[in-house]
ROKOLNU-871947 format. One record per residue (C-alpha): residue number from 1; chain; x negated, z, y. Coordinates in Angstrom, 3 decimals, always signed. Each point is the difference from the previous one (the first is absolute). Example, Ala and Ser with C-alpha at 12.3 -4.5 7.8 and 13.67 -1.06 7.14 Angstrom:
<nr->1	kette->A	X->-12.300	Z->+7.800	Y->-4.500> .
<nr->2	kette->A	X->-1.370	Z->-0.660	Y->+3.440> .
//
This chain:
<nr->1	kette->A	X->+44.992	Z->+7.888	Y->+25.533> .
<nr->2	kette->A	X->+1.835	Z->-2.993	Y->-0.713> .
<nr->3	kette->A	X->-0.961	Z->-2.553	Y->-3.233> .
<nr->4	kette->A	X->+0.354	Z->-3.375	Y->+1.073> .
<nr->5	kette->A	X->+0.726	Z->-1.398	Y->-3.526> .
<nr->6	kette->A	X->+0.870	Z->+2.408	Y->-2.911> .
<nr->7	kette->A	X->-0.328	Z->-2.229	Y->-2.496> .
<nr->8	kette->A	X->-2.957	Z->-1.666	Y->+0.541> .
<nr->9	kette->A	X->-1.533	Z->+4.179	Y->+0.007> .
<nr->10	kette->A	X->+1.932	Z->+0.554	Y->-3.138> .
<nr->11	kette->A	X->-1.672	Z->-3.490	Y->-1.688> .
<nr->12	kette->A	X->-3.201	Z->+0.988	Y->+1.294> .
<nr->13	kette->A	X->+0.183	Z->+3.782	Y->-1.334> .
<nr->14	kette->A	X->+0.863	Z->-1.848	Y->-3.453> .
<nr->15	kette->A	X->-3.038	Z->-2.127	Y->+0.118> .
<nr->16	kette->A	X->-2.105	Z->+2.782	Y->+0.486> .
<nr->17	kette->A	X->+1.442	Z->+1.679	Y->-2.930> .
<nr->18	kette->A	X->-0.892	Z->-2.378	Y->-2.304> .
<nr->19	kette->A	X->-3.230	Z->-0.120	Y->+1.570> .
<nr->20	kette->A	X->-0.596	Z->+4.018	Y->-0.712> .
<nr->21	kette->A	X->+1.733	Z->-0.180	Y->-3.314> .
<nr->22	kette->A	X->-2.776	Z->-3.109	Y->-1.185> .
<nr->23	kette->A	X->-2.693	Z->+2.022	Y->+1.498> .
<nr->24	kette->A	X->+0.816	Z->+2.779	Y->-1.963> .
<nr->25	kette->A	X->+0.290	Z->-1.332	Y->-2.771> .
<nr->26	kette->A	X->-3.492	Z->-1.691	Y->+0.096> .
<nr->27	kette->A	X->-1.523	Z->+3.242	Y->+1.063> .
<nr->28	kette->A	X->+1.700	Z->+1.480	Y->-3.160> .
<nr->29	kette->A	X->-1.564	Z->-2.878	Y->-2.042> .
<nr->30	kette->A	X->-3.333	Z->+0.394	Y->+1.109> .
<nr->31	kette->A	X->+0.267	Z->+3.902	Y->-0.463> .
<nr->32	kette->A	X->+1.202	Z->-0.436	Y->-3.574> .
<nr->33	kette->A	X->-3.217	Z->-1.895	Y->-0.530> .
<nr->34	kette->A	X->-2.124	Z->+2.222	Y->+1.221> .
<nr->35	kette->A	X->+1.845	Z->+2.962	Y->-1.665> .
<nr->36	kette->A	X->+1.032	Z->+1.746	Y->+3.022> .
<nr->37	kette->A	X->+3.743	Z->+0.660	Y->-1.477> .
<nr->38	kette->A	X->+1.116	Z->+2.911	Y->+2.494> .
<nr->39	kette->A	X->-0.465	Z->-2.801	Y->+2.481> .
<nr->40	kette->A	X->+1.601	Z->-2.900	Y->-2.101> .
<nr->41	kette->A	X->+3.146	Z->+2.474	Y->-0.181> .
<nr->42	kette->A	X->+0.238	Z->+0.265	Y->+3.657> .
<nr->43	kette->A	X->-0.486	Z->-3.546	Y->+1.000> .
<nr->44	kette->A	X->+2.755	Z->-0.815	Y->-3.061> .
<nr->45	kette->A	X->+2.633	Z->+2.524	Y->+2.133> .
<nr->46	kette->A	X->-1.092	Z->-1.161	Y->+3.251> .
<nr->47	kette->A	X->+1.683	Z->-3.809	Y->-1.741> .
<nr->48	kette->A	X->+2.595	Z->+1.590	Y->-1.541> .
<nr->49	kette->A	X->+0.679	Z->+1.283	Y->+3.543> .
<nr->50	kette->A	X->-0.089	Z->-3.155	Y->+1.596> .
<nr->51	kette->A	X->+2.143	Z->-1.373	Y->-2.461> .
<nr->52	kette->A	X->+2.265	Z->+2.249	Y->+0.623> .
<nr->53	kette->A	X->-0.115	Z->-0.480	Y->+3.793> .
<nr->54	kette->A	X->+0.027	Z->-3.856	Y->-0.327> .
<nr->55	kette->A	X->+3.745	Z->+0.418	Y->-1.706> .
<nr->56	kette->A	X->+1.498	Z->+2.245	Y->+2.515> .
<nr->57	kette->A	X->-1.243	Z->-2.682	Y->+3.118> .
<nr->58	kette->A	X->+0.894	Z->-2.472	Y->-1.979> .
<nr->59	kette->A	X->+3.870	Z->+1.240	Y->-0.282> .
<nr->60	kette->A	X->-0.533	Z->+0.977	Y->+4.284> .
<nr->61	kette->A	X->-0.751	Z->-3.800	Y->+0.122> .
<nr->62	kette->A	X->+3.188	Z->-0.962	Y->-1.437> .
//
């Protein structure tokens, strides 16, 4: 299958990393408040993650 546009996938793929990675980060939020830490820890990796992921599109955008 041929992409018509690369770069507007790549952009969009980045988008929707910073989507997860604020998601997860509220999610972690909310379970720190309600004392659920196992899954405050997971949601916190699942934005380190993304962070992680954001940087390496970001240098593919380049």
């Amino acid at each position: 299958m041929k992409t018509k546009n690369p770069q507007k996938i790549m952009r969009m793929l980045t988008v929707l990393c910073i989507v997860i990675g604020l998601a997860a980060v509220a999610v972690g939020v909310v379970a720190v408040y309600k004392e659920e830490y196992i899954i405050a820890v997971a949601m916190l990796l699942v934005a380190v993650w993304q962070i992680f992921n954001f940087r390496q599109w970001k240098k593919t955008v380049k």
